[in-house]
DRENDO-1510 file (C-alpha; in Angstrom, 1 decimal, always signed):
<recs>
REC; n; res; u; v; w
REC; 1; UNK; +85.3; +45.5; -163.9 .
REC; 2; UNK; +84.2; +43.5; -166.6 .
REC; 3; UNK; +83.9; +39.7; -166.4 .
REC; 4; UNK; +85.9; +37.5; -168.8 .
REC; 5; UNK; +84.2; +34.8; -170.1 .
REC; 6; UNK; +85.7; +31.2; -170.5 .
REC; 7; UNK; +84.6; +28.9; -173.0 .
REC; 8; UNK; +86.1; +25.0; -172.9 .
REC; 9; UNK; +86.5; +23.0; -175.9 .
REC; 10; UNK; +86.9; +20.5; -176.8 .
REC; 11; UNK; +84.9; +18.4; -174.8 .
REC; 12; UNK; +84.3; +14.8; -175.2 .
REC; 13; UNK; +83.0; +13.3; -172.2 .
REC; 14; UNK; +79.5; +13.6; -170.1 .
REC; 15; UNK; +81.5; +14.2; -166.9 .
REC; 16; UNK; +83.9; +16.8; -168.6 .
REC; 17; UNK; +80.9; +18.9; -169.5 .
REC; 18; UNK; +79.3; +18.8; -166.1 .
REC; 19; UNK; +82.7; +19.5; -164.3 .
REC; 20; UNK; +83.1; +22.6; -166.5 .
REC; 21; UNK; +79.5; +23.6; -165.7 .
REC; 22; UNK; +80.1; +23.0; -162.0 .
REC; 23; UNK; +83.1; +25.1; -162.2 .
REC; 24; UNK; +81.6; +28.6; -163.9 .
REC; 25; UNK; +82.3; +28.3; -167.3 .
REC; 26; UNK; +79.9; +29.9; -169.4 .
REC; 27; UNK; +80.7; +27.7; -172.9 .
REC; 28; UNK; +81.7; +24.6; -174.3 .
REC; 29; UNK; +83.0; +23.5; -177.4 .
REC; 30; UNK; +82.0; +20.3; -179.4 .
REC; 31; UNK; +84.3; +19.6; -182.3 .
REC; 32; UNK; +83.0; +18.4; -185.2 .
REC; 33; UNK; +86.1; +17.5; -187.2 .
REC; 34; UNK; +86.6; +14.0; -187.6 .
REC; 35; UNK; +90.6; +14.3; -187.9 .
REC; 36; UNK; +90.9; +15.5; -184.4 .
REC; 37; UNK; +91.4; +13.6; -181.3 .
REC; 38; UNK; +89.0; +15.8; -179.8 .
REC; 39; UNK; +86.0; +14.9; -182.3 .
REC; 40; UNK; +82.5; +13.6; -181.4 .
REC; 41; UNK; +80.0; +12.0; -183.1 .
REC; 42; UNK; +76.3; +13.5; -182.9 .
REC; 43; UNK; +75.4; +10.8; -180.8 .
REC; 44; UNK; +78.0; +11.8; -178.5 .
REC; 45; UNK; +77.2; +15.4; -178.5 .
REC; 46; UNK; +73.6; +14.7; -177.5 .
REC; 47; UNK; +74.3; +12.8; -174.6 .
REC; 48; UNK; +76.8; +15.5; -173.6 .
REC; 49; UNK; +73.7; +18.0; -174.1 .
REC; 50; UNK; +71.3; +16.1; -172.2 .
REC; 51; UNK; +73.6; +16.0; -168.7 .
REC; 52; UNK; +74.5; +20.1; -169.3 .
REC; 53; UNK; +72.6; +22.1; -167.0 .
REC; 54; UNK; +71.5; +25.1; -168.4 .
REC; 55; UNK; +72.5; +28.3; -168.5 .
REC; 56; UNK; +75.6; +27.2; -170.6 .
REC; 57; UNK; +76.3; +28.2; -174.1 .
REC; 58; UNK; +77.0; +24.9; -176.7 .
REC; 59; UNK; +78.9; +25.8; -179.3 .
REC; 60; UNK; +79.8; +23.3; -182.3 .
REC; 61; UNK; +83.4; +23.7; -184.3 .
REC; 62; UNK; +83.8; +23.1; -187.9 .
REC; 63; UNK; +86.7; +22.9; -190.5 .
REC; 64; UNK; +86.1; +23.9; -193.9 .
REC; 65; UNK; +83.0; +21.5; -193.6 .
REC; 66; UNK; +81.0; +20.1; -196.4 .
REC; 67; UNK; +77.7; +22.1; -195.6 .
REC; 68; UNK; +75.6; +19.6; -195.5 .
REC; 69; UNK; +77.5; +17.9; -192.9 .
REC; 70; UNK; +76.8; +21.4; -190.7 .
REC; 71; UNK; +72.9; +20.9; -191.5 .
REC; 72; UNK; +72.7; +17.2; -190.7 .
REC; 73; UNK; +74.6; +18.1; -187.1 .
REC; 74; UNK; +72.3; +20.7; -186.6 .
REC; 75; UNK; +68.7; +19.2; -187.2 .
REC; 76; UNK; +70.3; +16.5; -184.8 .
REC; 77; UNK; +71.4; +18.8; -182.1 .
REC; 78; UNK; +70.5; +22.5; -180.3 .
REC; 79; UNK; +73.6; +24.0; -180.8 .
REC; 80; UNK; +73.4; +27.6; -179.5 .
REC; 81; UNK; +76.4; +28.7; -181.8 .
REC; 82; UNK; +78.5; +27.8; -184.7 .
REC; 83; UNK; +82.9; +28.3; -184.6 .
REC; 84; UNK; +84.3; +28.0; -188.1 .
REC; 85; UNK; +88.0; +27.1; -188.0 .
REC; 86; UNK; +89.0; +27.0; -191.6 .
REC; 87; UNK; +88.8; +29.4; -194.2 .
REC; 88; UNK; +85.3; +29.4; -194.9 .
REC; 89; UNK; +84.1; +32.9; -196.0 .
REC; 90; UNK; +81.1; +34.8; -194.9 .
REC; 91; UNK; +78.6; +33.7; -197.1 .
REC; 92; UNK; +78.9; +30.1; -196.2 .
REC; 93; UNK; +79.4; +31.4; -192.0 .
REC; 94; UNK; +76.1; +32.7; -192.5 .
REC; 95; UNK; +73.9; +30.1; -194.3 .
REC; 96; UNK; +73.2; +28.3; -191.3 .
REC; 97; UNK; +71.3; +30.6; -190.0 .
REC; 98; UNK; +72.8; +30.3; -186.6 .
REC; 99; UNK; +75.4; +32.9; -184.6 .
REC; 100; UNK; +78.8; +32.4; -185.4 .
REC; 101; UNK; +82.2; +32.8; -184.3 .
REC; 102; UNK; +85.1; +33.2; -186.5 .
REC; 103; UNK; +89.1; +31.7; -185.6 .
REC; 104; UNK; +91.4; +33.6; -186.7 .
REC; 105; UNK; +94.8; +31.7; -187.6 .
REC; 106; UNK; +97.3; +34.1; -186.1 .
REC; 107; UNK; +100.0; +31.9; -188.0 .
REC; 108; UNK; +99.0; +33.0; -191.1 .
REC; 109; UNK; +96.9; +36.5; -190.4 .
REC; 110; UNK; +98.7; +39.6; -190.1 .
REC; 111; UNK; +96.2; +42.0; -191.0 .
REC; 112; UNK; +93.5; +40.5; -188.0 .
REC; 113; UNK; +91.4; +43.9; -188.6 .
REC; 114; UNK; +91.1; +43.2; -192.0 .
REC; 115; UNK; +90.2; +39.6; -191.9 .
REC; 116; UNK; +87.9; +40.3; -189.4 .
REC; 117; UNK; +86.1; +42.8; -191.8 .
REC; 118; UNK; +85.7; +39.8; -193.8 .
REC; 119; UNK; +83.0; +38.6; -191.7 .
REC; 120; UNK; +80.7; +41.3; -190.7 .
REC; 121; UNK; +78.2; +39.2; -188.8 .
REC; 122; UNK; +80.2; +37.4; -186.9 .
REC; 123; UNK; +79.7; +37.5; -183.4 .
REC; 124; UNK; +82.9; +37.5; -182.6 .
REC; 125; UNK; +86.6; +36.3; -183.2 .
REC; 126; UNK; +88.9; +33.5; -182.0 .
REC; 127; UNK; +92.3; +34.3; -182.1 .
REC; 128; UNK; +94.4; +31.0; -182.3 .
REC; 129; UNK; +97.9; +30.0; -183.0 .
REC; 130; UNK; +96.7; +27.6; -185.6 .
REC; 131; UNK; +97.6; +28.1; -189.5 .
REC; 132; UNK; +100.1; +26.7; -191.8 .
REC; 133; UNK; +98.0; +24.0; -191.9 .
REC; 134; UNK; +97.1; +23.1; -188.4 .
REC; 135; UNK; +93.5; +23.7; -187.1 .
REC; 136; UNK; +94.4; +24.3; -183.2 .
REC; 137; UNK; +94.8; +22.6; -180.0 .
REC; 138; UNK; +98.4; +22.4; -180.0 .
REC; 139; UNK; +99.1; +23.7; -176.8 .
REC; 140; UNK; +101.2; +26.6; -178.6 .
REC; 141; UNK; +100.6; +29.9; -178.0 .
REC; 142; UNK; +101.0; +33.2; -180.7 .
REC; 143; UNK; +103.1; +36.7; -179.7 .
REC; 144; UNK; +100.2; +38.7; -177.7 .
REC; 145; UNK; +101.7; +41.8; -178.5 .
REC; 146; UNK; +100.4; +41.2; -182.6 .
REC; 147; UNK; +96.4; +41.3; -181.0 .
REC; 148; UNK; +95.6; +45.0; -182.4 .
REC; 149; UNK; +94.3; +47.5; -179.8 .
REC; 150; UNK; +90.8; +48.2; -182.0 .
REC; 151; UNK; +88.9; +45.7; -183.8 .
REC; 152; UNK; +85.2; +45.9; -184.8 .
REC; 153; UNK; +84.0; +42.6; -182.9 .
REC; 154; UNK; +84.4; +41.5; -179.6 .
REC; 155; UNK; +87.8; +39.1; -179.1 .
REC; 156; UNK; +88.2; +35.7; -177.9 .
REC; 157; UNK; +91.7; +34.6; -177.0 .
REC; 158; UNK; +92.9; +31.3; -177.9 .
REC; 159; UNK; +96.4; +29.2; -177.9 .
REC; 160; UNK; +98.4; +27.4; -175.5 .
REC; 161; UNK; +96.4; +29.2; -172.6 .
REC; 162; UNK; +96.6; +27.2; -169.6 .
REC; 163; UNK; +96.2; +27.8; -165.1 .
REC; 164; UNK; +99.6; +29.4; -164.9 .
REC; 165; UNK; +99.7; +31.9; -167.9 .
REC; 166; UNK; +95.7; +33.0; -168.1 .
REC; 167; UNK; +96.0; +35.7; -165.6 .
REC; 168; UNK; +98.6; +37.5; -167.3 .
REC; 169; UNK; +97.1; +36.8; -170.8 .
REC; 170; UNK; +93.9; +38.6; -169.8 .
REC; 171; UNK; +95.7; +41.6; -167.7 .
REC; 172; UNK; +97.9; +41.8; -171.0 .
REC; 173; UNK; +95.1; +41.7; -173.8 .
REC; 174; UNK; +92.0; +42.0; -171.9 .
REC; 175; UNK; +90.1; +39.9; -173.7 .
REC; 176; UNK; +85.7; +39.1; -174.2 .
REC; 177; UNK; +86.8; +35.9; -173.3 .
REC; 178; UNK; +89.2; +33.1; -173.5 .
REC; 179; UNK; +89.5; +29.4; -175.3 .
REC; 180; UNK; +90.8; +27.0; -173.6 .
REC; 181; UNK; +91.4; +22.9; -174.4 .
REC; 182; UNK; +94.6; +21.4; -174.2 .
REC; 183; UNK; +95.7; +23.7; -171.5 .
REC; 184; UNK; +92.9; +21.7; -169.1 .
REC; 185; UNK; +93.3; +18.3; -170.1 .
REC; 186; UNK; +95.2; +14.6; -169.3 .
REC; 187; UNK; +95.1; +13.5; -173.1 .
REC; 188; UNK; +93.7; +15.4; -175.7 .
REC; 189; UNK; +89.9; +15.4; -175.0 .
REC; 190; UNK; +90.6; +13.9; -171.3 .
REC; 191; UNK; +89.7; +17.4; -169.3 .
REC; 192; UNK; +91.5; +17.5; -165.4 .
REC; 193; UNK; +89.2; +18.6; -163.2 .
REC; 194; UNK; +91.5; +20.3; -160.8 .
REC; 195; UNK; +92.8; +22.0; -163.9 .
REC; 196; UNK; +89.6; +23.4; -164.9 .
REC; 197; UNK; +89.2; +24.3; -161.4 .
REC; 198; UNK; +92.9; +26.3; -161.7 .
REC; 199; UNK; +92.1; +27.7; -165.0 .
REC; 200; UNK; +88.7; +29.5; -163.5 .
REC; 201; UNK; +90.5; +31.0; -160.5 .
REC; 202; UNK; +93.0; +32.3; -163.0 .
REC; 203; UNK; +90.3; +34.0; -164.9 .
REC; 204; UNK; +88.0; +34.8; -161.7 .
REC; 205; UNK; +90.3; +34.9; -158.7 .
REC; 206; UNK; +87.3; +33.0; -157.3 .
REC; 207; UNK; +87.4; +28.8; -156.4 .
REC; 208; UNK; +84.9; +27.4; -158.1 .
REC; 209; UNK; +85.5; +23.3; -157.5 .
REC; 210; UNK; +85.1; +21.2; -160.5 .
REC; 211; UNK; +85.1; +18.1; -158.6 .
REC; 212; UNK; +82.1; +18.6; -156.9 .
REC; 213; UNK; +80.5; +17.6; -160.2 .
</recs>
């Protein structure tokens, strides 16, 4: 059987990112989107990258950013990955020179195949409730039944997943991975440890405790 991978975004705290660690997740996500309650400064972020033990892939979200803004976060941090949230096109994804991830706003998106043509080099897409001018972490979760059977990139599943549906969301779509932020958290950017801790066993069937960390 092949593993599902979790990433956790999102993350705003030293102790968050260590919990997630603790707990088997192989990603976390650092928002870099100053209108979200989940955004972190670069100063932040590196003290969040400094307590991560390795083995775990960083990944830093934008929104239609101004690309120098993208540069200037990167020469300050080693992020291993890039997520664009907005509607930036290919060219601009790849300019960085870094992997990238695409989101795909399910709200908006019906042709997902299409779009994801769009972006050839991505490594893979996000599929997220978001669109119609919201940028995601809503809780809210989009009609699984729209994810097409066949797309050219691996899939990452996104949107109101939390502990008690992400079993059946990844018998049902069978996802690369899954995306997960407000579905683990007290307040947005406030992750639960014993949350996290549920969310994995959904997605594993095997404890891992957060609160070890």
């Amino acid at each position: 059987m092949r593993r599902t991978r979790v990433k956790l975004c999102g993350i705003t705290r030293v102790q968050d990112a260590i919990a997630a660690a603790h707990a088997g997740v192989d990603a976390i996500g650092l928002v870099f989107y100053p209108p979200s309650p989940r955004a972190v400064t670069t100063d932040q972020a590196a003290e969040i990258l400094a307590a991560l033990p390795p083995l775990v892939t960083t990944v830093g979200l934008f929104v239609d950013a101004d690309p120098q803004q993208v540069r200037t976060v990167l020469a300050a941090l080693p992020l291993d990955m890039l997520q664009f949230h907005g509607a930036e096109p290919a060219a601009y994804c790849t300019s960085f020179g870094r992997p990238y991830i695409k989101a795909v706003p399910m709200a908006d998106i019906d042709d997902v195949p299409a779009y994801s043509r769009q972006h050839p080099a991505a490594r893979a897409v996000l599929l997220d409730s978001h669109g119609a001018g919201r940028v995601g972490g809503t809780g809210e979760r989009f009609d699984w039944q729209r994810i097409p059977q066949q797309l050219d990139k691996p899939v990452i599943l996104a949107g109101g997943l939390n502990p008690d549906n992400v079993t059946t969301a990844i018998r049902q779509v069978r996802p690369y991975a899954v995306d997960v932020s407000s579905g683990v958290e007290l307040a947005p950017g406030i992750k639960d440890n014993e949350r996290i801790t549920a969310f994995m066993y959904g997605v594993t069937g095997t404890h891992h405790d957060a609160t070890n960390a």
